[in-house]
C-alpha positions as CSV (number, residue, x, y, z in Angstrom):
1,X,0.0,0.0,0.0
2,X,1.6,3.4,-1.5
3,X,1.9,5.9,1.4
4,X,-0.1,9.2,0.6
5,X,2.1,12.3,0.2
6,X,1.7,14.3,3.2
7,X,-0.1,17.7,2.1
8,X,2.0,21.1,3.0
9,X,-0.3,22.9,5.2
10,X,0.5,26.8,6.0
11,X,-2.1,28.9,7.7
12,X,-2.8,32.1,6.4
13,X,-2.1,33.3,9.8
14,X,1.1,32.1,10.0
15,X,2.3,33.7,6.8
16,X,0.6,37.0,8.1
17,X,2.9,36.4,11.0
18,X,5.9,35.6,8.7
19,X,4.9,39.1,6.8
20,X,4.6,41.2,10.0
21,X,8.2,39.7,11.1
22,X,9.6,40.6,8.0
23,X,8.3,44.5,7.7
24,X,9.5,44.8,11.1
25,X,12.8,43.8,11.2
26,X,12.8,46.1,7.7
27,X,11.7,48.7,9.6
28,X,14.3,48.8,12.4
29,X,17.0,48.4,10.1
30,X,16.2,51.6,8.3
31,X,15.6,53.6,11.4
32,X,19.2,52.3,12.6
33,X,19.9,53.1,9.2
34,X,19.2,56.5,9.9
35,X,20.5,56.6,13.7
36,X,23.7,55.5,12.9
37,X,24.2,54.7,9.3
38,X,25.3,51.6,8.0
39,X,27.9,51.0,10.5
40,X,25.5,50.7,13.3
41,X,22.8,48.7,11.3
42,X,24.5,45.8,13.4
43,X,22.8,42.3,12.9
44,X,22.5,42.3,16.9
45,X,21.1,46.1,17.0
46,X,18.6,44.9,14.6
47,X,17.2,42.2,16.3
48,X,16.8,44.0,19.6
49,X,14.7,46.8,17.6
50,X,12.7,44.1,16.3
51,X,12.4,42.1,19.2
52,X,13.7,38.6,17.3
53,X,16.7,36.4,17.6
54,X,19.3,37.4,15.3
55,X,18.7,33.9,13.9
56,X,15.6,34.8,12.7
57,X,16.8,37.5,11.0
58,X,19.5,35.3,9.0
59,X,16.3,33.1,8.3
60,X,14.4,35.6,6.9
61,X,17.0,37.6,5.3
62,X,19.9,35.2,5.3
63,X,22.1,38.1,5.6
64,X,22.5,42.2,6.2
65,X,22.7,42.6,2.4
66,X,20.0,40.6,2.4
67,X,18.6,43.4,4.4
68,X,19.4,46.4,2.5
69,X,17.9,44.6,-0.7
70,X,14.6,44.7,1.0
71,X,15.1,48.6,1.9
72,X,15.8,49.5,-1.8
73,X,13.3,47.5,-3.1
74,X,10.7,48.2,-0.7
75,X,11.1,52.2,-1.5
76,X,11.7,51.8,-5.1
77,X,9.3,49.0,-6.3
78,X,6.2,49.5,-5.1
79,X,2.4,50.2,-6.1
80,X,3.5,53.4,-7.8
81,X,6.7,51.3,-9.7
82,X,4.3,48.7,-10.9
83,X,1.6,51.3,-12.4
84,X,3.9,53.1,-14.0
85,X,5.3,49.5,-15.7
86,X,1.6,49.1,-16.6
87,X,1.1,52.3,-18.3
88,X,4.7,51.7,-19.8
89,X,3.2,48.1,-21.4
90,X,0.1,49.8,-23.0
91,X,2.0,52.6,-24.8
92,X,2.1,51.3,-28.9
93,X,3.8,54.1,-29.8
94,X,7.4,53.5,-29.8
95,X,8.5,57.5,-28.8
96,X,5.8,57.0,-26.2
97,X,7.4,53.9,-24.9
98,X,10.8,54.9,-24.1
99,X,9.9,58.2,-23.0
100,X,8.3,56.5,-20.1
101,X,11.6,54.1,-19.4
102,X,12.8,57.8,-18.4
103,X,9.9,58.4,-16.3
104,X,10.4,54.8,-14.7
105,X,14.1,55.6,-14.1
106,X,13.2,58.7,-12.3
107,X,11.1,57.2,-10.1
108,X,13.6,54.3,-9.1
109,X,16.2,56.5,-8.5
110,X,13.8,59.5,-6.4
111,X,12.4,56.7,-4.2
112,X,15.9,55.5,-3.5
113,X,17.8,58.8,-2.9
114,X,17.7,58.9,1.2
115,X,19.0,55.1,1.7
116,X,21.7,55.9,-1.2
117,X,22.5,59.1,1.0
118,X,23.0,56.9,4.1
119,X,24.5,54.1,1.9
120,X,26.9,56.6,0.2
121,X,30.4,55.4,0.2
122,X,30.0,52.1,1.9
123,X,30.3,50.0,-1.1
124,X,34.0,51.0,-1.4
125,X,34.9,48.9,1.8
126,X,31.6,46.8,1.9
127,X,32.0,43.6,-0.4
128,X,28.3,42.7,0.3
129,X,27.2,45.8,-0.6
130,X,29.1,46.1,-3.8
131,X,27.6,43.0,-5.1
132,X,24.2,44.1,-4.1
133,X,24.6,47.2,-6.4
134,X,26.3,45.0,-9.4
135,X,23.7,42.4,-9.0
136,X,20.9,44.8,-8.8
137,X,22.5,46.5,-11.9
138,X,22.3,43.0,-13.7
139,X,18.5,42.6,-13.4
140,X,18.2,46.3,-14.1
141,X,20.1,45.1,-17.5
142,X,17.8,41.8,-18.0
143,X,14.4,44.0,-17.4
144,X,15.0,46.5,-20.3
145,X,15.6,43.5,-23.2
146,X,11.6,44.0,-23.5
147,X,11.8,47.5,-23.9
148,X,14.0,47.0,-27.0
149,X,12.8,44.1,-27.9
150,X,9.5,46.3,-28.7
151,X,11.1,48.4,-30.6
152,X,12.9,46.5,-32.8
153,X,9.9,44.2,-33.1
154,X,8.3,47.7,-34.6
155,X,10.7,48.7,-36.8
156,X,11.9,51.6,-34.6
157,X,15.5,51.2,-33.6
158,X,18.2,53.8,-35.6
159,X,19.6,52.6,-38.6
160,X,23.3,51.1,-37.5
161,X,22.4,49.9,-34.1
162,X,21.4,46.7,-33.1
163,X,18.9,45.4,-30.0
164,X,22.4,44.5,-28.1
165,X,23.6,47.8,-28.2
166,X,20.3,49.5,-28.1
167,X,19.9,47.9,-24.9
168,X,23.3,48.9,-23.9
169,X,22.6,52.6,-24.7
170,X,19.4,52.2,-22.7
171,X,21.0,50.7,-19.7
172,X,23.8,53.5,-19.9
173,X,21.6,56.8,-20.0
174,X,19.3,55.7,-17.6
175,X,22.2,54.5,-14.6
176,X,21.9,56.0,-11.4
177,X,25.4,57.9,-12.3
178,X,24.3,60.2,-14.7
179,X,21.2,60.8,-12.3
180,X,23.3,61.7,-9.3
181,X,25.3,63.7,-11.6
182,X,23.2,65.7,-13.0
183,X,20.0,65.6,-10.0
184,X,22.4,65.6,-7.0
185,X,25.0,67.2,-8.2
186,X,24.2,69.9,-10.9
187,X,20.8,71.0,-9.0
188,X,18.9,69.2,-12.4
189,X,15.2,68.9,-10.9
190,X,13.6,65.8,-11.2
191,X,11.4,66.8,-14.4
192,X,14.4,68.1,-16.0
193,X,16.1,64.8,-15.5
194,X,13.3,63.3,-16.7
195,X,12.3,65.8,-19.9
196,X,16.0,65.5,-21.4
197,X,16.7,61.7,-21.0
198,X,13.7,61.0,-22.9
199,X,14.5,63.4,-25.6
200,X,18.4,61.6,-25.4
201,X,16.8,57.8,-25.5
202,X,14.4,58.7,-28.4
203,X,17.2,60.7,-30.5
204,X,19.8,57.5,-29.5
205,X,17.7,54.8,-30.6
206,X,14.7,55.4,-32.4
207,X,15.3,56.2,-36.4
208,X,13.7,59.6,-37.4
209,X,10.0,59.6,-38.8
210,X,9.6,60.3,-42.1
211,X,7.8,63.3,-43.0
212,X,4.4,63.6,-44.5
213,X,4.2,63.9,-48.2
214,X,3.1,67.3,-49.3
215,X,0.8,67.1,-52.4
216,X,2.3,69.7,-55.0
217,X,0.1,68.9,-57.5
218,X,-1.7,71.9,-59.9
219,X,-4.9,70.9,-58.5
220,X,-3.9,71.0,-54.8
221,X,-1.8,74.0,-55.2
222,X,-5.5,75.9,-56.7
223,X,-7.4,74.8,-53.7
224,X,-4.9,76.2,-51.2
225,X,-4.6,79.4,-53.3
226,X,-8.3,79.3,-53.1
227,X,-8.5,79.9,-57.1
228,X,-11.1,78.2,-59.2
């Protein structure tokens, strides 16, 4: 006689507990984030805050990158992230469509600017958290291959470039570098940011629209004129 399989039972109020766990010991990471920067964001300091075992905090998070993955993300791509994908999706227009891969970058980089402010300069001496950025840079890399994809699909992209290097133009402008250099450090408001890298993305990659045929026949040229 085969043995049933036994059936994998969680309760949904013990994955509201798991949930509640998790935003808390988020949340007293980022206020010891903001207490005493990344130095003090101890694995101990955050379990006291939280009130759990630092074990539970490897469990959930496995480790303090771990952590600071969930604060980025958390402030970065949420409800207002995923609409803005959504709009992004329904746009047929190809102009239309990488205008808002400016928009999108915008918002990524606005939500993250205060834990990036705390964060600045760590990665230098912080192995964990320079792979967090590289990694994050990867699937920031992987997400835009539909973007172009799109647009090639279309018959958009410039004459000359490919959907590699469109994709590597794309993943270039819309860094956080060129934000923090031109936001951050040139005084560049957001909507400036915003207004000229989608003008830079569509003159980069998209070929030029043709322009409409004017009709220059006699007939044509009477009616304008208004002669009979």
């Amino acid at each position: 006689m085969t043995k049933k399989p036994k059936r994998v039972y969680r309760s949904a109020a013990r994955q509201r507990q798991a949930g509640d766990t998790r935003e808390r010991i988020a949340d007293a990471a980022y206020q010891l984030l903001l207490e005493k920067r990344y130095e003090g964001m101890t694995i101990d300091a955050i379990a006291q805050r939280a009130e759990v075992s630092p074990q539970t905090i490897y469990a959930v998070f496995r480790s303090k990158a771990g952590i600071l993955a969930e604060l980025l993300d958390k402030t970065s791509f949420g409800a207002g992230y995923q609409e803005l994908v959504r709009q992004a999706r329904e746009k047929e227009f190809p102009p239309d469509r990488i205008r808002f891969a400016a928009r999108i970058a915008r918002h990524i980089y606005e939500s993250q600017s205060e834990t990036i402010d705390l964060l600045q300069g760590v990665s230098l001496v912080t192995p964990e958290l320079a792979d967090l950025i590289k990694e994050r840079e990867c699937r920031r890399y992987d997400s835009q291959k539909s973007v172009i994809d799109s647009i090639s699909q279309k018959g958009w992209l410039r004459p000359g470039i490919n959907p590699d290097k469109a994709r590597d133009i794309l993943w270039t402008f819309t860094s956080r570098e060129i934000y923090g250099m031109l936001v951050r450090q040139r005084a560049w408001s957001p909507e400036q940011y915003e207004e000229w890298l989608g003008n830079v993305l569509v003159a980069e990659l998209l070929k030029r629209p043709r322009p409409a045929a004017v009709d220059s026949s006699p007939k044509r040229l009477r009616a304008k004129s208004g002669a009979k």
